[in-house]
C-alpha positions in Angstrom: 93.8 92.5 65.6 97.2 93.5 66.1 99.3 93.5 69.6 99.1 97.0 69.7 95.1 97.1 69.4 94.7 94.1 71.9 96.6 96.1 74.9 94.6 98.9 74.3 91.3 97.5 74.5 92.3 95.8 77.4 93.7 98.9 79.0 90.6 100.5 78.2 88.5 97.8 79.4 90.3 98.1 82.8 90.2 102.1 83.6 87.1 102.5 81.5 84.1 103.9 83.9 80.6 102.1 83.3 77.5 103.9 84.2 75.7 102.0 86.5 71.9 102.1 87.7 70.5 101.7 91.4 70.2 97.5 91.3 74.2 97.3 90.0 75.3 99.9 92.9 73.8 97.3 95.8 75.6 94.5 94.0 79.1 96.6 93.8 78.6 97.2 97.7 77.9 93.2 98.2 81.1 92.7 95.6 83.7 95.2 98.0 82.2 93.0 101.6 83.0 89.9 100.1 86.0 91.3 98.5 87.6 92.8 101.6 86.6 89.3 103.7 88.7 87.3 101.6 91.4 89.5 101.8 91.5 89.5 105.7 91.3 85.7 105.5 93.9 85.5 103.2 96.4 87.6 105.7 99.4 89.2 104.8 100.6 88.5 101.6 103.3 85.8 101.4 105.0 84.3 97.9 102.8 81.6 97.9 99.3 83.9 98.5 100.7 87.1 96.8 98.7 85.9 92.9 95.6 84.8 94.9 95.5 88.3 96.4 96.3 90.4 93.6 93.2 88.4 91.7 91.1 88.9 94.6 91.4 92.6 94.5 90.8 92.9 90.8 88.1 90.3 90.5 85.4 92.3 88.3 82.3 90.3 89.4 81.1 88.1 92.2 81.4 84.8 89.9 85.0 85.7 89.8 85.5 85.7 94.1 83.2 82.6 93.6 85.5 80.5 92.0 88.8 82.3 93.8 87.1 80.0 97.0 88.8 76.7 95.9 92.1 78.8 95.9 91.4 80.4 99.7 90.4 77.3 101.0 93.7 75.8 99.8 95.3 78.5 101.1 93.1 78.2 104.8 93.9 74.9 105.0 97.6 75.1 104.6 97.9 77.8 107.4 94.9 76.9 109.9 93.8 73.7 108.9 91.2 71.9 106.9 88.3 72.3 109.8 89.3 75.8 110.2 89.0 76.8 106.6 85.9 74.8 106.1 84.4 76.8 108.4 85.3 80.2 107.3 84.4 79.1 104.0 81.0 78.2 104.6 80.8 81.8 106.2 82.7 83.7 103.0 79.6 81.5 100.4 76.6 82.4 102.5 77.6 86.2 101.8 77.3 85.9 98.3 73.7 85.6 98.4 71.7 86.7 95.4 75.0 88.1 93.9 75.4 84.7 91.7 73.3 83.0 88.9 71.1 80.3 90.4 73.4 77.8 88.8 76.2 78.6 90.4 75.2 78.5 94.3 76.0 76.2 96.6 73.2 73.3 97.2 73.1 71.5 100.4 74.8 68.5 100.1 74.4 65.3 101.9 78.0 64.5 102.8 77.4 66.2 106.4 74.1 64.7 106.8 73.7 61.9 109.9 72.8 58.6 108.7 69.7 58.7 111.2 68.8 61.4 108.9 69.5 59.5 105.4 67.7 56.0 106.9 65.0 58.4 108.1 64.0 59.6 105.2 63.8 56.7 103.0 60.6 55.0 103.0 59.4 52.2 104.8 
């Protein structure tokens, strides 16, 4: 495939319309909340948060704002501190819902767990 061909199917690929049935619409709707949530965390754009926002707002699918997370909790953390951003993250993942592959949500993990509950659970 020659240069030429490969911009053009990629400009095509970008402005091309898809046809779309009832299920997908609920899932662009989901996709544009989530989208417009990590933009407001994000703020106003700044040199250092100007690529992550630009990808944010042409991110194609959820699993693309999924792994953008990693980058706005970087981001959070820098500006408002690690607690802070924690928190706002574990707000930004619970929106995704049913938008992502099983494989990809988050699990509960037992980092935050209290060790009553760990020694509780183990049997006796």
């Amino acid at each position: 495939m020659s240069f030429y061909q490969t911009i053009r199917s990629s400009l095509l690929a970008i402005f091309s319309a898809s046809t779309t049935d009832e299920s997908t619409q609920s899932d662009a709707i989901g996709l544009e909340d989530i989208r417009a949530v990590m933009l407001q965390m994000a703020g106003r754009p700044t040199e250092a948060s100007a690529p992550l926002l630009r990808r944010i707002r042409y991110a194609a699918d959820p699993q693309a704002l999924w792994f953008m997370r990693s980058e706005l909790m970087a981001l959070l953390a820098h500006q408002e501190g690690e607690a802070m951003a924690r928190t706002k993250l574990e707000v930004l993942s619970d929106m995704f819902g049913d938008l992502l592959p099983r494989g990809l949500r988050s699990r509960p993990s037992q980092l935050f767990s209290s060790r009553e509950d760990r020694v509780d659970s183990q049997p006796r």
